[in-house]
C-alpha angles and dihedrals in degrees: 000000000000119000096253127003111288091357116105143200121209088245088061094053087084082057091054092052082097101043090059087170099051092035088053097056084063100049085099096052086044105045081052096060089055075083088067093073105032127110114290128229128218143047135237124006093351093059088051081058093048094051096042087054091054094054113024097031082228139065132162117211107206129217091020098159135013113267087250082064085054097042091045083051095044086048092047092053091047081062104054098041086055092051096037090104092066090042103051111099107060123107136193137189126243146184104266116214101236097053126284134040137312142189129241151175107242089202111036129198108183094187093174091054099033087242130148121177138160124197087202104058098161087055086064107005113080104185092042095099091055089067092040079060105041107130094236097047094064097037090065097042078059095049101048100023098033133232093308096054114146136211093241099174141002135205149157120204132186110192120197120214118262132171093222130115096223120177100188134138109317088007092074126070122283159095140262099255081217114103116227118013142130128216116202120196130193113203114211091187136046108271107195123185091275094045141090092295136159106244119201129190104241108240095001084114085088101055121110129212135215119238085261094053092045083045084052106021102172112100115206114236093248089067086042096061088042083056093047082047087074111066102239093074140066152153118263113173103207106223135165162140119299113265090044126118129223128202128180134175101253087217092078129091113260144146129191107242117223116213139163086277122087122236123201110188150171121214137187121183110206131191149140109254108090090195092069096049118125121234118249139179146204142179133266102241084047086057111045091049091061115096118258101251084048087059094046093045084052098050099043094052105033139043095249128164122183114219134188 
């Protein structure tokens, strides 16, 4: 039986032998977490990462970027919130994960949730492409993902403090519904274990999810503490100093916890299927300041376009 319905173990794929349709709708999650057990690239601290990843599904890398990089990007992010007014309104359209299109706004102001949030961080956000940009980053990305790793999506949040236990969208339990993929996030404050903190699901990187659970891919917390029940799997909040980064598998279960401390990030999703990339944009004079080898590297791993 798997360990919870439509959510299997690698010990439960002989069951499904006799089950070829259903075992058939999971070959592509199987054949990604062949990755799980491949070679690893890097060296130092970034092969630490790496390994942490494999087996964990999380690692956070400390001291990432100098506390000017984290007072330039406090500053960026004061900006915006002071000009989203003017920017709410414009809607793209994305890859959905669970197949299509979907609409989105491209600036966001939760104002019921203290949330603001923009999907095109290098159109507002100066200093954006410097993280995009950062060594390790990268490194990592290289390590875990491979040498054809993308910049699927990019976003800067800041998160106001709130008292509530709210449960909604990425604060509830769930998974990308996208394979194999990697989020980074850059913390601009102190997260401590009570804090606004991502919270991931240890090991639950190699799950795999029928096409219902990938079609509704929230889990509600009474299936999660059925999972931590087997001892396998575990919480680990994944707290720490500003200027750390934290990457996760996005397979893995994982909510963002919401808490009475404010939270100001940069993320950036990565991942190695071109077709589920998310359109950006930046402007011309961004752009044209940016060595040359900076510009290639974008172009080659995003879906970029620079505009007047």
């Amino acid at each position: 039986m798997p360990v919870l319905p439509g959510v299997y173990r690698a010990r439960e794929m002989g069951a499904l032998l006799r089950r070829p349709a259903e075992l058939a709708d999971l070959v592509p999650q199987l054949a990604d977490r062949t990755r799980l057990v491949l070679p690893r690239r890097g060296h130092g601290r970034v092969r630490d990462m790496v390994g942490q990843l494999v087996e964990d599904g999380v690692a956070v890398l400390p001291d990432a970027v100098s506390a000017e990089f984290l007072e330039a990007a406090r500053a960026d992010l004061d900006h915006f919130v002071g000009e989203i007014p003017g920017l709410l309104g414009t809607t793209r359209v994305k890859p959905a994960s669970t197949g299509g299109l979907r609409e989105y706004e491209v600036h966001e102001w939760q104002r019921d949730l203290g949330i603001h949030r923009t999907h095109d961080p290098l159109m507002v956000l100066p200093g954006y492409v410097e993280f995009l940009l950062l060594p390790e980053l990268r490194e990592v990305a290289a390590g875990y993902l491979g040498r054809r790793w993308l910049y699927q999506a990019m976003i800067a949040t800041r998160t106001g403090p709130t008292t509530l236990t709210d449960r909604r969208g990425f604060a509830g339990w769930h998974h990308d519904a996208r394979g194999q993929k990697l989020n980074a996030i850059l913390l601009m404050d102190d997260v401590g274990a009570d804090g606004s903190a991502t919270v991931v699901i240890r090991g639950s990187h190699r799950l795999v999810y029928s096409r219902a659970r990938r079609l509704r891919n929230f889990l509600p917390d009474g299936e999660i503490e059925q999972l931590c029940r087997q001892p396998a799997y575990d919480e680990i909040v994944a707290c720490a100093r500003a200027g750390s980064i934290v990457f996760f598998d996005s397979q893995a279960l994982h909510r963002g916890r919401r808490s009475p401390h404010p939270r100001d990030a940069y993320q950036v999703n990565l991942m190695t299927k071109r077709s589920h990339l998310w359109r950006h944009e930046i402007r011309q004079d961004r752009w044209t300041a940016l060595p040359p080898q900076s510009r290639r590297l974008l172009r080659r791993r995003s879906d970029l376009t620079v505009v007047a």
